[in-house]
N, C-alpha and C positions, 0 to 999 in steps of 0.2 A: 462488547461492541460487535463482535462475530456474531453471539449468538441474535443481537438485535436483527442484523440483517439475513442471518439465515433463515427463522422463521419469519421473516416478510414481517414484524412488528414497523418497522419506520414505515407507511402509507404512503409513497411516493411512486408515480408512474415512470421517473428515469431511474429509480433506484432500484424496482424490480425489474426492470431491461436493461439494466447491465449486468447483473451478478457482479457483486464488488464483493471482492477478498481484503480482511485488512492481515498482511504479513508481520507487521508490527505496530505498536504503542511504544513513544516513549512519554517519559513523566520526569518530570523535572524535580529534584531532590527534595524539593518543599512539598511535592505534592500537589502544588496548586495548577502545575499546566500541562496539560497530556498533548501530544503533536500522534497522531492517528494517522499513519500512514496507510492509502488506499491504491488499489490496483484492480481496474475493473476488468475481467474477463472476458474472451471472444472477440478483440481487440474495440473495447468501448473508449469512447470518450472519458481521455482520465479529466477533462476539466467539468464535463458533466459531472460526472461521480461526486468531485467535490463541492461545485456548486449545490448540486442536491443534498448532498451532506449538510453545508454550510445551512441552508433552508431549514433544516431540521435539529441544528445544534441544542435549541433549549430542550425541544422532547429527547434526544440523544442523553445528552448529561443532566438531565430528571432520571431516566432511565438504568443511568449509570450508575449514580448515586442511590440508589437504590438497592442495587447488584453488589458494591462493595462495602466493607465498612471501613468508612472513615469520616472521618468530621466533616469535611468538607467535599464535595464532588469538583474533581479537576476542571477550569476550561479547557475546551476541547479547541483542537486547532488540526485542520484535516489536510495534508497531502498529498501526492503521488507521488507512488514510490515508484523510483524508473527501474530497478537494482533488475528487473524481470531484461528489460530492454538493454540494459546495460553489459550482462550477461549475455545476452545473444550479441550484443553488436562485438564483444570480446570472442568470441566463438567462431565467428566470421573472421574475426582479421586470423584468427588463429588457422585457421582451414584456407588462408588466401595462398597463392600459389609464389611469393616472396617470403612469405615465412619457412613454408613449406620445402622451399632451393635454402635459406637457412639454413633450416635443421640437417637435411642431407649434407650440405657442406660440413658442417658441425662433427656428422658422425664422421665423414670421408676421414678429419682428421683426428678423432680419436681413437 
């Protein structure tokens, strides 16, 4: 899936102006459903991303199936993964200056 969109193979004008990352694939024990977690770059439009995606699902899992071997090619099912935004909003409460009178308390009494 990476390599599809690194080399510019999926032909879409919102999918080369975003630079989308995919962090992770999951796949469902059977095999049959892959959920393709995206995250576009340089703060893009994460529902662009997967609308464009969504546009392109059958050349996607043609593609895919192709790439891997197994009997059957997953359907794809595409995401956004926040875990990027998630992670900074964790970051910020950590660095706020109530967490911060916290910790100082914390140490005063250890």
């Amino acid at each position: 899936m990476a390599d599809l969109l690194a080399r510019g193979e999926i032909l879409d004008d919102d999918i080369a102006a975003l630079m989308i990352t995919v962090p992770e694939v999951r796949v469902s024990p059977d095999l049959k459903n892959a959920t393709v977690y995206v995250t576009p770059l340089a703060s893009g439009d994460p529902k662009l991303a997967v609308k464009a995606l969504e546009r392109h699902k059958r050349f996607i899992r043609g593609e895919v199936a192709h790439r891997i071997n197994l009997k059957y090619a997953p359907d794809l099912v595409f995401r956004f993964d926040d875990r990027f935004e998630e992670s900074a909003r964790i970051d910020e409460i950590l660095r706020s200056p109530e967490v911060k009178r916290d910790l100082e308390a914390e140490e005063d009494e250890g």
